[in-house]
C-alpha positions as CSV (number, residue, x, y, z in Angstrom):
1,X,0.0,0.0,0.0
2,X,2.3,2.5,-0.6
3,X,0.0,4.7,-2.4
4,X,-1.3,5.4,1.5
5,X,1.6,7.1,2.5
6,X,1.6,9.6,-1.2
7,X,-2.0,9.9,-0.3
8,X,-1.0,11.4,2.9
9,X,1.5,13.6,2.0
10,X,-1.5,14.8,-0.2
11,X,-3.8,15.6,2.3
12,X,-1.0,17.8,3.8
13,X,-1.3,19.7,0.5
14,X,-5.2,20.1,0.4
15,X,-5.4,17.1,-2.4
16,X,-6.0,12.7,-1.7
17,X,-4.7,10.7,-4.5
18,X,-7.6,8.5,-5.4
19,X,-6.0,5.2,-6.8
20,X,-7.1,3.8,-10.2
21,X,-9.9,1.2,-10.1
22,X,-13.4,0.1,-11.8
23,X,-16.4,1.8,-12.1
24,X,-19.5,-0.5,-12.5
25,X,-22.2,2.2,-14.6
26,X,-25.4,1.2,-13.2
27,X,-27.8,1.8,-16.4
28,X,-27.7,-1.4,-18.7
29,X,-27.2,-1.5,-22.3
30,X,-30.1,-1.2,-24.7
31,X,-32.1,-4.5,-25.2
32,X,-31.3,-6.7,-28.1
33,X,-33.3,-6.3,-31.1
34,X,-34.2,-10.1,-30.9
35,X,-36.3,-9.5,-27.9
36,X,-33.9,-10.4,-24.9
37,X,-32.7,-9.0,-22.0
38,X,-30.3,-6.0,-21.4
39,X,-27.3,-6.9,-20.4
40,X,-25.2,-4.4,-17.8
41,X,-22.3,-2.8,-18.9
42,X,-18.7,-3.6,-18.6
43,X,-16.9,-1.8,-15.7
44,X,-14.5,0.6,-16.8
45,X,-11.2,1.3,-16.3
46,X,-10.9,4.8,-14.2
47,X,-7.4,6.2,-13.8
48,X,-5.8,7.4,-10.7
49,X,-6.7,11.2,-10.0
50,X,-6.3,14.0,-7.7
51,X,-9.3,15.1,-5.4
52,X,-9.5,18.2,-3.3
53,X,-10.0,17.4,0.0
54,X,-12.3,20.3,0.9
55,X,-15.7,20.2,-1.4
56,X,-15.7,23.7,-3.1
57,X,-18.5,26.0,-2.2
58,X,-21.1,28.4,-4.1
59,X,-19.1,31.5,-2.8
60,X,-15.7,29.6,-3.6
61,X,-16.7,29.0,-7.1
62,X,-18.0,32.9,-7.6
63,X,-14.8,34.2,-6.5
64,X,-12.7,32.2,-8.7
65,X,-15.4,32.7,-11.5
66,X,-15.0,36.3,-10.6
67,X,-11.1,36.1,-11.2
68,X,-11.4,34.1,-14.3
69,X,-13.9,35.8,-16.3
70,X,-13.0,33.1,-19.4
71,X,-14.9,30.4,-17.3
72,X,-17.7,32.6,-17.4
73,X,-20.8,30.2,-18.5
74,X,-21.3,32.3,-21.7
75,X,-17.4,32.3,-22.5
76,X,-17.1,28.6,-22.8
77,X,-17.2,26.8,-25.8
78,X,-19.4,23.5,-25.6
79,X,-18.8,20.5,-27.8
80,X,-21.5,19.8,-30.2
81,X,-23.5,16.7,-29.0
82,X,-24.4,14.0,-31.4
83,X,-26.8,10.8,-30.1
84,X,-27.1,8.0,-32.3
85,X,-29.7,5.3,-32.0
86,X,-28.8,1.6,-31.0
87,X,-28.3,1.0,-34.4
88,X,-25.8,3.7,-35.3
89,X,-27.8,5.8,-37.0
């Protein structure tokens, strides 16, 4: 477990080092056309991260939002979104 002790020298810092590991996605994947069941998902691979360890608040995020007018809501660009049907189409 030596990722303990990095995750505590972390903390010191105001960040935990969250290990890699699975995520099991609750929704299933669409039925089969043939009629049968949905199946659930694989689990998927999630890299290690960084976390802070203090959540950041409604005031927190004004002031910094404040500071950094390009992460204004209006100022970011947004990927366009495309959703395809089971089938691909």
């Amino acid at each position: 477990m030596p990722w303990v002790l990095g995750m505590l020298l972390l903390a010191s810092a105001g960040r935990v080092q969250i290990p890699t590991g699975e995520y099991q996605p609750f929704y299933k994947q669409p039925p089969p056309t043939d009629g049968g069941q949905a199946q659930p998902r694989p689990a998927e691979k999630v890299p290690a991260f960084e976390l802070d360890v203090q959540a950041v608040t409604a005031d927190g995020f004004l002031a910094f939002v404040r500071a950094n007018p390009k992460w204004q809501r209006s100022k970011v660009a947004r990927p366009s979104l495309t959703i395809r049907s089971p089938d691909g189409n």
